[in-house]
SEBARO-121660 format. One record per residue (C-alpha): residue number from 1; x negated, y, z negated; residue in one letter. Coordinates in Angstrom, 1 decimal, padded with zeros to 4 digits. Last residue first. Layout:
R resi     c1     c2     c3 resn
R  NUM      X      Y      Z    A
...
***
This chain:
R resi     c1     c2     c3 resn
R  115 -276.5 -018.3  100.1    X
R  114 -278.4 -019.8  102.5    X
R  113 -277.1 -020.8  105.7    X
R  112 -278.8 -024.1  107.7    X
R  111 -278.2 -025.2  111.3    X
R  110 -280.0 -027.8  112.2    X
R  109 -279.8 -028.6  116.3    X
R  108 -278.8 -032.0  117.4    X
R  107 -279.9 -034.6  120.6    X
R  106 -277.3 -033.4  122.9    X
R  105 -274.4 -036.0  123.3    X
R  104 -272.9 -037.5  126.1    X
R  103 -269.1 -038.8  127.3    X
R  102 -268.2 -040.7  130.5    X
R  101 -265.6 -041.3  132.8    X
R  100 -263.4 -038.4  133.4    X
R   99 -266.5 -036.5  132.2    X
R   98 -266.7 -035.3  128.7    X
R   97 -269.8 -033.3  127.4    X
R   96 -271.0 -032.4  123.7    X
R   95 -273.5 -030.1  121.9    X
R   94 -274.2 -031.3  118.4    X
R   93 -274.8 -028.8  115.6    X
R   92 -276.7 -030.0  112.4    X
R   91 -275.1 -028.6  109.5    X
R   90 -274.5 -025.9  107.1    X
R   89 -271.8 -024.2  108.0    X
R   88 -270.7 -024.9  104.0    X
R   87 -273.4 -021.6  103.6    X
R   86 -271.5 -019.2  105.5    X
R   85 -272.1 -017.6  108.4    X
R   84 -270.1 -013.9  109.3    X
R   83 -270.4 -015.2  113.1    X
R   82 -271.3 -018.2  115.1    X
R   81 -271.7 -017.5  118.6    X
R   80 -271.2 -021.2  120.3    X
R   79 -272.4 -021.6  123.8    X
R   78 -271.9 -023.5  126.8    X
R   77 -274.0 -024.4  129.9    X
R   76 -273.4 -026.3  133.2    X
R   75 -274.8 -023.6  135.2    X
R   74 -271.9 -022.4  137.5    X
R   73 -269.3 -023.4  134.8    X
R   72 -271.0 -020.7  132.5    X
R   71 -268.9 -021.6  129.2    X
R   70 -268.1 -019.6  125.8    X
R   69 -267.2 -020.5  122.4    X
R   68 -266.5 -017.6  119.6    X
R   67 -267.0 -018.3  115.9    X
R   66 -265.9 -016.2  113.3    X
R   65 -262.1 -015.8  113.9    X
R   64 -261.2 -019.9  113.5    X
R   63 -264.4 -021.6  112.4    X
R   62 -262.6 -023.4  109.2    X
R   61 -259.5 -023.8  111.2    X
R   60 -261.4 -026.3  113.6    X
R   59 -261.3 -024.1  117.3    X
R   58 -259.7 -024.5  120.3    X
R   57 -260.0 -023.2  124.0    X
R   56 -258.9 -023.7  127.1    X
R   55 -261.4 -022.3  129.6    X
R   54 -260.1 -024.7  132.9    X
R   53 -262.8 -027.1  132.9    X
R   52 -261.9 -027.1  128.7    X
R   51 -263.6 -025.7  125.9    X
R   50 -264.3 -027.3  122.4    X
R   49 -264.7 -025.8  119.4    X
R   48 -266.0 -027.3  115.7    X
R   47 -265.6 -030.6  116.2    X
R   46 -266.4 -033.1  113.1    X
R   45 -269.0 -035.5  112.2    X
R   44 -268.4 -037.5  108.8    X
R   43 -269.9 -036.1  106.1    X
R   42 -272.9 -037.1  103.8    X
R   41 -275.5 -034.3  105.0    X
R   40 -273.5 -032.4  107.6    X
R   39 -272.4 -033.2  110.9    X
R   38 -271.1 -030.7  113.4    X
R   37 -269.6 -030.9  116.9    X
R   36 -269.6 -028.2  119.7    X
R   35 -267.8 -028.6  122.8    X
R   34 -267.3 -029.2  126.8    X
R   33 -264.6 -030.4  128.6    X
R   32 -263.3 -032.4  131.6    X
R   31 -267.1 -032.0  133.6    X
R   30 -267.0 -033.3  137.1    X
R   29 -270.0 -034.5  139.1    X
R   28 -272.7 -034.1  136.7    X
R   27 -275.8 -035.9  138.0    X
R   26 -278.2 -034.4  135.5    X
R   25 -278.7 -031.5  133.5    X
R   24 -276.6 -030.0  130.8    X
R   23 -277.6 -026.6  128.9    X
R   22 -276.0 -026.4  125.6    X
R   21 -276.9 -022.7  123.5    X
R   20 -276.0 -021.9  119.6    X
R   19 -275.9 -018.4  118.8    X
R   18 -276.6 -017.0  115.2    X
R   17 -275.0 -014.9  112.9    X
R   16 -275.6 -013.2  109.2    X
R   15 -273.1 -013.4  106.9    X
R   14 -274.6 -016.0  104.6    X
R   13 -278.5 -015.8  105.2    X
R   12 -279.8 -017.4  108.2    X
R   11 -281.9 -020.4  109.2    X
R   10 -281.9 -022.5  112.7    X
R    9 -280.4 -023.5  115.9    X
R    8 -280.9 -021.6  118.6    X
R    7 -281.5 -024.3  121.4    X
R    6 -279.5 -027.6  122.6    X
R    5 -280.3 -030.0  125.7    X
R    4 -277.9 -032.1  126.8    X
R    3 -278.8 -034.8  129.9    X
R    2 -277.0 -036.6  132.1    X
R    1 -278.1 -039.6  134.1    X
***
């Protein structure tokens, strides 16, 4: 069983930054990709960035040149530094991990900007 556990979530003024964290635990044998999803009040959930086994990156356009995601392979972690915040990132955050076989979800983090 694997397990997603998510930290930093929280409230900031527009402009100001924040750092999202992932840790996975579990039997993990192979990890495909990891990422960062976002669903906010009335919206569908999207992806925000997603890295790859190999540290491919990509980004949704709206996150493009303010937020950076990084992976420790040796720890099973990945982050999301979210930068120059603005209120439509308002959200809660979900931390994500693809297996060959399997996918799992973290259990959310609110992340609220205030204009």
């Amino acid at each position: 069983q694997v397990q997603l556990v998510e930290s930093g979530g929280g409230l900031v003024q527009a402009g100001g930054s924040l750092r999202l964290s992932c840790a996975a635990s579990g039997s993990i044998f192979s990890i495909s990709a990891m990422g960062w999803y976002r669903q906010a009040p009335g919206k569908q959930r999207e992806r925000v960035a997603r890295i790859t086994s190999s540290n491919s990156t990509v980004y949704a356009d709206s996150v493009k040149d303010r937020f950076t995601i990084s992976r420790d392979s040796a720890k099973n972690t990945v982050d999301l530094q979210m930068n120059s915040l603005k209120p439509e990132d308002t959200a809660v955050y979900y931390c994500k991990l693809s297996t060959p076989w399997n996918t799992y979800w973290g259990q959310g983090t609110q992340v609220t900007v205030s204009s």
